[in-house]
N, C-alpha and C positions, 0 to 999 in steps of 0.2 A: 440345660435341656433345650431344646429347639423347639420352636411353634407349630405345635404340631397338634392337630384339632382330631379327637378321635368321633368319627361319626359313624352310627349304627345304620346298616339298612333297614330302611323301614317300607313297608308295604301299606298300601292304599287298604283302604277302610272298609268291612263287608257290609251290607245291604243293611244289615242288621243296627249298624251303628249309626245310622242317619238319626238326629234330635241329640245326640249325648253332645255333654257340654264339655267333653274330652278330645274334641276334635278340632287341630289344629290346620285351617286351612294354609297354603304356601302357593306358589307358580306352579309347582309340581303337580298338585294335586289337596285330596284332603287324607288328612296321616290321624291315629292315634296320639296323642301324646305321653300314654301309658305304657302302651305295648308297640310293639316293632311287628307283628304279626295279630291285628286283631280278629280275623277269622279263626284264629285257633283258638280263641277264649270261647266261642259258641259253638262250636261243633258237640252234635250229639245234642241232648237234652238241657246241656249245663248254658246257662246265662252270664255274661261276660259281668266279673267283679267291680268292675267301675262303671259301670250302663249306668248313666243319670237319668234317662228316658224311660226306662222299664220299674216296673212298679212289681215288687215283691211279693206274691201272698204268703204268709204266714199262716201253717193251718195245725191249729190247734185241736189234739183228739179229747174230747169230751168223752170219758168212758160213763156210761150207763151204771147207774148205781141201782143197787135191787133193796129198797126200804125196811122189808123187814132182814134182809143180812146184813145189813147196815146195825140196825138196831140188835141184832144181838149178836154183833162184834161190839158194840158199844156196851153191852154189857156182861162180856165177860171179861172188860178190860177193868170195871169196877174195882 
């Protein structure tokens, strides 16, 4: 086999990615080191899967429970 270096085009980093600790600066510029295109990981609503910088909320639904159907689902399970 002959030396032969395969390198991917990579595109510069969107606005969005400034703070992740997935960015590898070079002379070039500053690159992803995840993705070759990281403006397409945040387009739309969606949050790019390796964002170190972006802080997740997790929202849990508390359903409202009604006390007395509570209680007599508990007792007809007796």
């Amino acid at each position: 086999m002959a030396n032969k270096e395969n390198k991917i085009a990579r595109l510069a980093i969107d606005d969005r990615c400034e703070g992740c600790n997935n960015i590898a600066a070079t002379e070039e510029g500053n690159f992803c080191s995840k993705y070759a295109d990281p403006a397409f990981h945040w387009e739309g609503d969606q949050i790019c899967a390796f964002a170190t910088h972006v802080k997740r909320e997790v929202k849990v639904n508390t359903k409202k429970l009604n006390p007395l159907k509570a209680s007599k689902r508990y007792q007809g399970h007796k």
